[in-house]
C-alpha positions as semicolon CSV with decimal commas, in nm:
position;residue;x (nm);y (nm);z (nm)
1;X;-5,483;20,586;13,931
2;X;-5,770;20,514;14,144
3;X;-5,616;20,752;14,425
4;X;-5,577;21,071;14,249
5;X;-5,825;21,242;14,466
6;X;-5,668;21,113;14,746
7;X;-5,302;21,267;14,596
8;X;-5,486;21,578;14,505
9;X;-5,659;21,675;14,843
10;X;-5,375;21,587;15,007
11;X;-5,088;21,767;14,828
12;X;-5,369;22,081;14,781
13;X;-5,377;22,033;14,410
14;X;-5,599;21,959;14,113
15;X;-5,700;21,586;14,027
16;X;-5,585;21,716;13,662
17;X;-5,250;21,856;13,845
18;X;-5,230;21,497;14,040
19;X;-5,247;21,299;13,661
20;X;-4,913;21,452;13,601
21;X;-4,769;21,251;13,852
22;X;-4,899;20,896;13,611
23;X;-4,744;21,082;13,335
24;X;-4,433;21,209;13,500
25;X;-4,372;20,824;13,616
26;X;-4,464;20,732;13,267
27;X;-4,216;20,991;13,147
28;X;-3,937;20,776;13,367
29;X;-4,024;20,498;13,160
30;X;-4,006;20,627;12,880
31;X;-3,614;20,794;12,937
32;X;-3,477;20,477;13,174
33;X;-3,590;20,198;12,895
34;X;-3,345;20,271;12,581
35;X;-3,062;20,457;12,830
36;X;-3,047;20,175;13,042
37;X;-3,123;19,923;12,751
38;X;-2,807;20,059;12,586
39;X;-2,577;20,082;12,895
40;X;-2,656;19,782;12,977
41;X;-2,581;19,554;12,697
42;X;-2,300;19,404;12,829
43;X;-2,473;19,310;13,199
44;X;-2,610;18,978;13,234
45;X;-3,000;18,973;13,186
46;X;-2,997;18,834;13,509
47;X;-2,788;19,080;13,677
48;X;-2,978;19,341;13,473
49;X;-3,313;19,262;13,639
50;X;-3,193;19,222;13,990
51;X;-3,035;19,563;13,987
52;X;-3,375;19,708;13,794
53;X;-3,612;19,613;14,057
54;X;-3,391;19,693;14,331
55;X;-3,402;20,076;14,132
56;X;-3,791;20,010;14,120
57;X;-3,824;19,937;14,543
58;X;-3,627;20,225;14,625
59;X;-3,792;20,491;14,400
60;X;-4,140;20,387;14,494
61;X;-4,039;20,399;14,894
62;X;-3,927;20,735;14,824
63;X;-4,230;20,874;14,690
64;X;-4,416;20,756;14,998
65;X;-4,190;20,961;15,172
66;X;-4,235;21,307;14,958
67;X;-4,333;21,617;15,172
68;X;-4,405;21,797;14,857
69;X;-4,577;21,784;14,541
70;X;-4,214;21,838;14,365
71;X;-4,041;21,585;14,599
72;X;-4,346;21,345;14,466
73;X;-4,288;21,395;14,097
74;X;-3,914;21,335;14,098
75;X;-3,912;21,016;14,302
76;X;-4,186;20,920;14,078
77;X;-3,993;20,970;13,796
78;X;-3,675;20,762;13,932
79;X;-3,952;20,474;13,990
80;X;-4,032;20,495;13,634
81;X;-3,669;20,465;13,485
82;X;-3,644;20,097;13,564
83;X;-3,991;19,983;13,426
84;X;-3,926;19,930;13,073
85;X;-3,606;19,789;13,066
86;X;-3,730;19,518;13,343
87;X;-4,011;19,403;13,155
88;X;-3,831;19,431;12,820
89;X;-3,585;19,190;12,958
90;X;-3,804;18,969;13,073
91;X;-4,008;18,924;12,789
92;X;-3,698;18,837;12,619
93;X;-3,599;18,573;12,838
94;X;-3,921;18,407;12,812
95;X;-3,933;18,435;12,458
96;X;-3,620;18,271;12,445
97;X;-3,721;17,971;12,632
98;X;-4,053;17,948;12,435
99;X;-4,106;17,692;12,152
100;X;-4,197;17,785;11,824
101;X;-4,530;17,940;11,742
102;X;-4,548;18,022;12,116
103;X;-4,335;18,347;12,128
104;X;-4,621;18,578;12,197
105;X;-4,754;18,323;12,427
106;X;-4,477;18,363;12,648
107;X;-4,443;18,700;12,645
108;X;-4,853;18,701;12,733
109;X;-4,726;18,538;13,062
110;X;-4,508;18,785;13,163
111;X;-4,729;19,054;13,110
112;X;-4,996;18,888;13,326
113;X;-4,807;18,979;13,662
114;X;-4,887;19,337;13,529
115;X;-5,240;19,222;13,465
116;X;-5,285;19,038;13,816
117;X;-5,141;19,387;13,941
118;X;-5,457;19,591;13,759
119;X;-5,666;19,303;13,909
120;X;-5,515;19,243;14,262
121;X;-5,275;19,531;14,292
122;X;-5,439;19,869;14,217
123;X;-5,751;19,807;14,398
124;X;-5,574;19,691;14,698
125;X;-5,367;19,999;14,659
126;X;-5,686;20,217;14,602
127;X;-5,836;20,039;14,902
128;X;-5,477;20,107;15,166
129;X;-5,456;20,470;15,038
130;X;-5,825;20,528;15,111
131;X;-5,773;20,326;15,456
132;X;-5,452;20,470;15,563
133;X;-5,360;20,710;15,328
134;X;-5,196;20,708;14,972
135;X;-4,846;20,681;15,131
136;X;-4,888;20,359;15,277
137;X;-5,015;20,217;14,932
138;X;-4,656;20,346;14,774
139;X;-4,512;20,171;15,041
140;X;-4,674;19,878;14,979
141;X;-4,559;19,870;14,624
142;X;-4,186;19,924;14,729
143;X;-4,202;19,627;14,964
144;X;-4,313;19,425;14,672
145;X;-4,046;19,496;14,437
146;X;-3,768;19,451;14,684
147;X;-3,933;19,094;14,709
148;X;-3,914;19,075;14,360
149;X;-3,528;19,169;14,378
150;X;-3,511;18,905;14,621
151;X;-3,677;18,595;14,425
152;X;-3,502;18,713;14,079
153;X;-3,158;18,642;14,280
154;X;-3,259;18,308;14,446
155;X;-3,470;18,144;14,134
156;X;-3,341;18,318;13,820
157;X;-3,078;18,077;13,660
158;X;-2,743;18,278;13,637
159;X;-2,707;18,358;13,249
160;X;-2,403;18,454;13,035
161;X;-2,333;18,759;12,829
162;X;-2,437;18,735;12,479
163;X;-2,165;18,711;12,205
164;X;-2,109;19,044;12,114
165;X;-2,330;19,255;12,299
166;X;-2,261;19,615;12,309
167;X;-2,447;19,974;12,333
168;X;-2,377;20,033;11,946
169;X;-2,527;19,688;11,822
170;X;-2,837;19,779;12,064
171;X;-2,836;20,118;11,917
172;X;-2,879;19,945;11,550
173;X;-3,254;19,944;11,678
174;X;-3,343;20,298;11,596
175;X;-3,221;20,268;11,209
176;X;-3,479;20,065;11,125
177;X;-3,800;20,171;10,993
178;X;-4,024;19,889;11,153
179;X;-3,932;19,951;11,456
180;X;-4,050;20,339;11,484
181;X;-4,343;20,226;11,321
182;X;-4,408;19,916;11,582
183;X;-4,344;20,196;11,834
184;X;-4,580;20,453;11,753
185;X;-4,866;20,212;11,710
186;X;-4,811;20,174;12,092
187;X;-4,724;20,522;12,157
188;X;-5,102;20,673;11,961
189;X;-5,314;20,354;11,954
190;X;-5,257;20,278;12,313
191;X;-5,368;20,612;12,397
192;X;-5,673;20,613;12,426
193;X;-5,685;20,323;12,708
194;X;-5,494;20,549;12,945
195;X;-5,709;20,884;12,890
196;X;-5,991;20,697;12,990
197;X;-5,826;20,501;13,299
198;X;-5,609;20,762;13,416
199;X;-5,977;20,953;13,528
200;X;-6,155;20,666;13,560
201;X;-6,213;20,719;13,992
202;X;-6,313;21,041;13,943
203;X;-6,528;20,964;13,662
204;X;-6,713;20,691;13,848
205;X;-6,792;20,944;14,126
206;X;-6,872;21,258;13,992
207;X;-7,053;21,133;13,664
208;X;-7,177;20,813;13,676
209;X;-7,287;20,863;14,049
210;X;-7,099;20,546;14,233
211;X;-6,935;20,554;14,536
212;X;-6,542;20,584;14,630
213;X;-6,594;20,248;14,782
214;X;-6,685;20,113;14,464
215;X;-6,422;20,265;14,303
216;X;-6,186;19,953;14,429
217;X;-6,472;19,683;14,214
218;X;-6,458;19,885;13,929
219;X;-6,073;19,831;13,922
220;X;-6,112;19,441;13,943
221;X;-6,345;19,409;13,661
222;X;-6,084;19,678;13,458
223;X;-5,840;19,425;13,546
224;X;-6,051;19,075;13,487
225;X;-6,043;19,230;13,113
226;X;-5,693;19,276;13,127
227;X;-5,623;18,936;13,207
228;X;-5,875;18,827;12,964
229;X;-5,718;19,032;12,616
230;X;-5,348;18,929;12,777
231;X;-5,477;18,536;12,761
232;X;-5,632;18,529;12,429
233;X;-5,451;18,800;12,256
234;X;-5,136;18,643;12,308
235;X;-5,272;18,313;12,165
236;X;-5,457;18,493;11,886
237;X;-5,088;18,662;11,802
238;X;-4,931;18,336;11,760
239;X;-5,180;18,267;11,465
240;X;-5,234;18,599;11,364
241;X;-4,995;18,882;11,455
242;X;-5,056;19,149;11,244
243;X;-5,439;19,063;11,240
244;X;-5,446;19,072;11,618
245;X;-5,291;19,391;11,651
246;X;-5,527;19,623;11,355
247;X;-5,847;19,402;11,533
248;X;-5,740;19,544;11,883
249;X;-5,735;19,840;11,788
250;X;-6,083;19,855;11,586
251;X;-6,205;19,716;11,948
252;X;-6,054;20,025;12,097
253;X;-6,209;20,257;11,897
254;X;-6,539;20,102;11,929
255;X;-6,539;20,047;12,285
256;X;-6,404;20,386;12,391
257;X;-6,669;20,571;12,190
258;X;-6,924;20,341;12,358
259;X;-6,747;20,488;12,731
260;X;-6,845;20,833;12,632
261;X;-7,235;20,761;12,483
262;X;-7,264;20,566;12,862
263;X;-7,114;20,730;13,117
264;X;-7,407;20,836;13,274
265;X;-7,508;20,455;13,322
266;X;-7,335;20,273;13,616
267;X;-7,381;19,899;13,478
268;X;-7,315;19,985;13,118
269;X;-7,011;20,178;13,220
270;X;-6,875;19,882;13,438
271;X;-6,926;19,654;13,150
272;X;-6,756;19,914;12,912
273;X;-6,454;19,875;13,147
274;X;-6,419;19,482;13,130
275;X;-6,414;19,527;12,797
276;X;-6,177;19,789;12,789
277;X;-5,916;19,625;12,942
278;X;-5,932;19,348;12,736
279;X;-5,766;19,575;12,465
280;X;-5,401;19,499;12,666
281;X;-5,435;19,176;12,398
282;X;-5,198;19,450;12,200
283;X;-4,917;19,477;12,451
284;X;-4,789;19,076;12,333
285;X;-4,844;19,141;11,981
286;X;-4,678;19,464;11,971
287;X;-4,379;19,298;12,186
288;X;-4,362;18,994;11,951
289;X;-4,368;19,240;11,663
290;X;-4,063;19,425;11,746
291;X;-3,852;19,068;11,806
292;X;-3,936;19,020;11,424
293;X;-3,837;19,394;11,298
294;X;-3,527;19,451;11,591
295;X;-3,264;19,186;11,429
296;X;-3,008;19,205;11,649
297;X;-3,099;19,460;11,832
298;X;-3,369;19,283;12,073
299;X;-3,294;19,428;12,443
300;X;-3,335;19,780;12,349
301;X;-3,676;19,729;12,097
302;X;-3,766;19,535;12,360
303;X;-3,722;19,815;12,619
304;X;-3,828;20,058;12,375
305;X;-4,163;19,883;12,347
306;X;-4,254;20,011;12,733
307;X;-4,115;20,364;12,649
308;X;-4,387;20,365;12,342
309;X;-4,660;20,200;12,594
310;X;-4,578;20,466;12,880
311;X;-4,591;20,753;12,607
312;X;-4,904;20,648;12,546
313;X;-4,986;20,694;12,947
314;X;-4,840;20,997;12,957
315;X;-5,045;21,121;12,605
316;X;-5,377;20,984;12,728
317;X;-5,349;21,159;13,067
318;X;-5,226;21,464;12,959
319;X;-5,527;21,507;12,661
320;X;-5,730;21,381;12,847
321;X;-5,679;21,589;13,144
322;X;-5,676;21,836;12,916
323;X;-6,002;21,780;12,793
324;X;-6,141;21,788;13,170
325;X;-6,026;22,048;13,256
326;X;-6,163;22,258;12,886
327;X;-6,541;22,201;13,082
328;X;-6,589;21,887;12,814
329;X;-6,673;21,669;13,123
330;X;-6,536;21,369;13,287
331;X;-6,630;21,166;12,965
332;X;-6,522;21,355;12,737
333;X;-6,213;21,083;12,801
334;X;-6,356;20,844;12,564
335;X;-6,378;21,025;12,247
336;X;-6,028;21,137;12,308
337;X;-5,911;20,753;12,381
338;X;-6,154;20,699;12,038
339;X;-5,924;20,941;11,852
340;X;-5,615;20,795;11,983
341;X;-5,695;20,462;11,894
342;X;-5,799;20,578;11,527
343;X;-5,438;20,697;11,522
344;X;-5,297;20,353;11,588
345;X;-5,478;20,228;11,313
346;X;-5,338;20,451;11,066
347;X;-4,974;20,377;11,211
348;X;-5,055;20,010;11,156
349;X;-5,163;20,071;10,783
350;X;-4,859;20,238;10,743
351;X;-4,651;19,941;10,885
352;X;-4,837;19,699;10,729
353;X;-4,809;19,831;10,385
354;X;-4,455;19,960;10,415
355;X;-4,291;19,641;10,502
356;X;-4,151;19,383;10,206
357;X;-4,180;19,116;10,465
358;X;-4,517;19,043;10,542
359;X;-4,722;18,828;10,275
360;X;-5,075;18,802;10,293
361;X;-5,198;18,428;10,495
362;X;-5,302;18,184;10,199
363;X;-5,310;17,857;10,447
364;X;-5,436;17,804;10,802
365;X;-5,144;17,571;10,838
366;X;-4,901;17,887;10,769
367;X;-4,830;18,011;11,129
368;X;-4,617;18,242;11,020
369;X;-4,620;18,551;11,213
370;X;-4,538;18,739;10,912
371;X;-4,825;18,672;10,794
372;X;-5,227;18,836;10,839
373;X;-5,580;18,715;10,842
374;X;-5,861;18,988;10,826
């Protein structure tokens, strides 16, 4: 995200026009997670994931290679089919190996090799592209997955089938009322998060006044707060689920109104953005939640999950590009991520109140994750 301007003066384009290509890759995600999900059901998890980021290595090697804006947003999309399924996959493995209470806790430390990405990743990309161009920072991001490939293979224990795994039991998913719920909480709430990121470069330069070479900082301390909300919101979700999730998204309303008031303020603005990211607490709890609602239909929720999260990238980006480019200005991002979030929360209410399951916490000892403490 941080090299949009670098995409756009390149290709000869808009930044808003260069956003499409987050959403388009977001709009891979979003497809490839419940096809492959479902095709899949009879693969090995292993297997599964091996052949995902191998998908992942090639698509991203190809977009380094596009000679056109068009040639960009289809390998872009191919890099994006791959995405949800992988991580979907992997959550439930860990989950699986977790103890209990510690579900969300587990699935917390998969998502941290996306958060060490924000942190270590994107600014290193951001850093390349402005160095040698935004090519070589795609290419740097396809020789990591193929190493990925290459350690799934050698350390991954080899796994069996599950007993009666097929695309129609997966497809039992998308009957259930929970589930489409769970999923637009991440698909509205999460929102707001990527309108304001997907600008954020630009933002910092032509509003708040900072320097593209700062642009790189910014994106560690975006990505300290990831790690930070992935750490404790996983832990809070093992007490707490439904509690975590409604409280993240009160912090994301709060926080990404605050964003718009302070724009104009470098250090407020980089201390809005630590504690912006630490509203990825709600990518655990919403994957936990969906174990609970998905019965027997885990590896597709579980995919699905990443489709609803990469909706929400494509939503944010697109209204909030669309807000840019109305003359609102480059803030105008946060009271659109605002009224995202406040979507989320009505989602949730709906979930919350809609669901026979869930019982209101009467002990501290009661771990339950069906149950909630506000």
């Amino acid at each position: 995200m941080g090299l949009l301007p670098n995409v756009a003066k390149d290709l000869a384009i808009s930044i808003p026009q260069a956003g499409h290509v987050i959403s388009i890759y977001a709009l891979g995600v979003v497809i490839g997670a419940p096809v492959i999900a479902t095709l899949a059901a009879r693969l090995s998890r292993r297997t599964l994931l091996l052949l995902l980021m191998v998908l992942f290595a090639v698509g991203n090697i190809a977009s380094a290679l596009s000679s056109s804006y068009g040639n960009l947003m289809v390998f872009r999309f191919i890099s994006g089919l791959p995405h949800g399924a992988y991580f979907g996959v992997a959550s439930l493995v860990a989950a699986s190996m977790a103890g209990v209470g510690q579900r969300a806790k587990a699935v917390g430390r998969v998502m941290l090799g996306l958060t060490l990405a924000t942190l270590l990743g994107s600014p290193l990309a951001t850093w390349i592209g402005q160095l040698m161009g935004w090519r070589a920072a795609f290419v740097m991001v396809g020789v990591i997955g193929a190493l990925t490939a290459l350690l799934v293979m050698l350390w991954l224990p080899k796994d069996k089938v599950e007993e009666g795994a097929s695309p129609l039991r997966e497809l039992g998913a998308l009957k259930r009322k929970q589930v489409w719920l769970t999923l637009g909480i991440a698909a509205v709430g999460s929102g707001g998060l990527f309108a304001v990121f997907s600008y954020i470069a630009p933002t910092l330069i032509h509003q708040t006044g900072m320097s593209p070479a700062s642009v790189p900082l910014v994106l560690i301390v975006f990505g300290v707060g990831m790690i930070l909300g992935n750490i404790f919101g996983s832990r809070l979700a093992d007490r707490s689920l439904m509690g975590t999730i409604v409280g993240v998204l009160i912090w994301n309303v709060v926080i990404l109104t605050t964003f718009y008031l302070v724009a104009d303020i470098a250090w407020a603005t980089v201390l809005v953005v630590l504690l912006t990211g630490g509203s990825f607490a709600l990518v655990p709890a919403l994957q936990t939640r969906l174990m609970d609602v998905a019965e027997d239909a885990q590896t597709l929720a579980a995919a699905l999950n990443h489709s609803a999260f990469n909706i929400a990238n494509a939503l944010g980006a697109w209204l909030g590009g669309v807000s840019i480019a109305a003359g609102f200005g480059w803030s105008s991002t946060g009271w659109v991520g605002a009224g995202l979030a406040a979507g989320g929360i009505l989602l949730f209410l709906w979930s919350y109140y809609s669901d026979p399951d869930i019982k209101p916490k009467k002990s501290r000892r009661n771990k339950s994750i069906r149950s909630i403490e506000l």
